[in-house]
C-alpha positions in Angstrom: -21.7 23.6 -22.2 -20.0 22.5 -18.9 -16.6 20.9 -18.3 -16.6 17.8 -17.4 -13.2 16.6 -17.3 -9.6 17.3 -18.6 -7.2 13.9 -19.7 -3.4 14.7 -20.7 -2.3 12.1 -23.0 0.4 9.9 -22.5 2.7 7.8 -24.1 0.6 4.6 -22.7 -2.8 6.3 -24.7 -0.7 6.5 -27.9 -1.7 4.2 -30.9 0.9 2.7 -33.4 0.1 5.5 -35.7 1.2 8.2 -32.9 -2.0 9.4 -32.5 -4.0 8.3 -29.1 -5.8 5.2 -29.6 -9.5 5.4 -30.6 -11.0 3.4 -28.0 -9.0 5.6 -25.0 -11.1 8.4 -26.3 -14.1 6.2 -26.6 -13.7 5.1 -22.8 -12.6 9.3 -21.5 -15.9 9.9 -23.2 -17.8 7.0 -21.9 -16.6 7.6 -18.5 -16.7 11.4 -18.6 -20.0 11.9 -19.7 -21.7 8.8 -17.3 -20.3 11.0 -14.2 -21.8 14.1 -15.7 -25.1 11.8 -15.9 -24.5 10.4 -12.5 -24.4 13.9 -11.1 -27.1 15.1 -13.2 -29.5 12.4 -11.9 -28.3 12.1 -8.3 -27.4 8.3 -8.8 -25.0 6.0 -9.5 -27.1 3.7 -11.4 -26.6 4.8 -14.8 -25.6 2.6 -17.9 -24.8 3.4 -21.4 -27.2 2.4 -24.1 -26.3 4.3 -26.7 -23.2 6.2 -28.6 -24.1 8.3 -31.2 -21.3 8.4 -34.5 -17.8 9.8 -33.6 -15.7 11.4 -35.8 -11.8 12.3 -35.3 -11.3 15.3 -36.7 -7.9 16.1 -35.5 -4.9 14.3 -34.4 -3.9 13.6 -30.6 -0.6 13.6 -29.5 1.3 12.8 -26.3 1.1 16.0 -24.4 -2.2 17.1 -26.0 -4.5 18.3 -22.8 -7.9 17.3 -23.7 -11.4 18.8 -22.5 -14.1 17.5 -22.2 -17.2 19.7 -22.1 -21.3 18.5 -22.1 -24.9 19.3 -21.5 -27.9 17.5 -21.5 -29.7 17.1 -24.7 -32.9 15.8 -23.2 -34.6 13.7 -20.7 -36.4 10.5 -21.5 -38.5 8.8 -18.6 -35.8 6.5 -17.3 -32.9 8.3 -19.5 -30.4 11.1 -19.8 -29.2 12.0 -23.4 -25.8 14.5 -23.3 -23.9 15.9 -26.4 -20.2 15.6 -25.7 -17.5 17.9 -27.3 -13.7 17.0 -27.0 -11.7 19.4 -27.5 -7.7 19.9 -27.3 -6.2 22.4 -25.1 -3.3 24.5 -26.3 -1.8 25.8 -22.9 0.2 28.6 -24.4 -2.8 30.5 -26.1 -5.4 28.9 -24.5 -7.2 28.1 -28.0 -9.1 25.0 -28.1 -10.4 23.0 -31.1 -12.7 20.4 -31.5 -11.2 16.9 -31.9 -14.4 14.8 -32.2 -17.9 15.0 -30.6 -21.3 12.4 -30.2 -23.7 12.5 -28.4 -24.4 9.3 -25.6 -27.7 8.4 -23.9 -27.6 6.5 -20.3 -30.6 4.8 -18.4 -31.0 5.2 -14.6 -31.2 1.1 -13.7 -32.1 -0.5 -10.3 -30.4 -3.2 -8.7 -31.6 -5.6 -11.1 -30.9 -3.8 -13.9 -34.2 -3.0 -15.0 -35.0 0.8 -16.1 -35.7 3.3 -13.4 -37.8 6.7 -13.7 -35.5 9.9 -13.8 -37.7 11.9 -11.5 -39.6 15.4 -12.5 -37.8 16.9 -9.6 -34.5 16.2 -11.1 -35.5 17.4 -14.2 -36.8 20.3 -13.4 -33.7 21.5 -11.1 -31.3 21.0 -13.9 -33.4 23.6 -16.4 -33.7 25.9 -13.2 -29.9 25.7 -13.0 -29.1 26.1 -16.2 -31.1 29.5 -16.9 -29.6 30.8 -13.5 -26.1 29.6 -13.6 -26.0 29.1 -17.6 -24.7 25.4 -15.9 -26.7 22.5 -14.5 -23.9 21.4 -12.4 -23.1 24.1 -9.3 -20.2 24.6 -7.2 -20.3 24.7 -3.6 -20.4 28.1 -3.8 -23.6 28.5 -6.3 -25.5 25.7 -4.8 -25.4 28.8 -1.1 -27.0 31.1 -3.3 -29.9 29.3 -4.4 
């Protein structure tokens, strides 16, 4: 799995039960994982369609640093499915658990909305990546070696 993103939580992401408020992790993993996708895909044009069942499995507090990690499940002809894995950060040990995880499917749109094709080129770079780099998404670094 890749990093995506990290998120520290604040006081304005807190609930009234001092935990962070459901839907703030809904939208970090909404918008998290739709970059990923973006990138993935080479476009901008990408819309969620689906959210698969998500579980909180562990409080999260102000302070908590969250990360958020991904990889693509599979590729549909117009869509990108991606298992997303939030973990919290402890910055003195560097242990991490899981606080919840779901996995989120996007379609590439055009301007009108309607579906676009993910193309075989795409696919196929991202499965080339991943068995050199162990990563489908390079640093500037990686992407002079290939």
């Amino acid at each position: 799995m890749e990093l995506i993103t990290t998120f520290l939580v604040k006081t304005s992401d807190i609930g009234i039960s001092n935990n962070l408020f459901g839907g703030t992790m809904m939208s970090l993993i909404d918008s998290s994982a739709v970059a990923y996708a973006m990138q993935v895909c080479d476009t901008p044009r990408m819309v969620t369609v689906k959210i698969d069942e998500l579980i909180f499995k562990k409080p999260v507090k102000v302070g908590n640093l969250l990360k958020v990690y991904g990889n693509v499940i599979e590729f549909g002809n117009t869509s990108i499915s991606i298992y997303i894995d939030v973990r919290k950060h402890n910055v003195y040990n560097g242990f991490q658990e899981t606080v919840t995880h779901t996995n989120i499917k996007f379609v590439r749109i055009d301007d009108e909305g309607s579906p676009l094709p993910i193309s075989e080129r795409i696919k196929t770079r991202y499965a080339e990546r991943v068995k050199k780099f162990g990563k489908g998404l390079l640093s500037f670094e990686e992407k002079s070696k290939l």
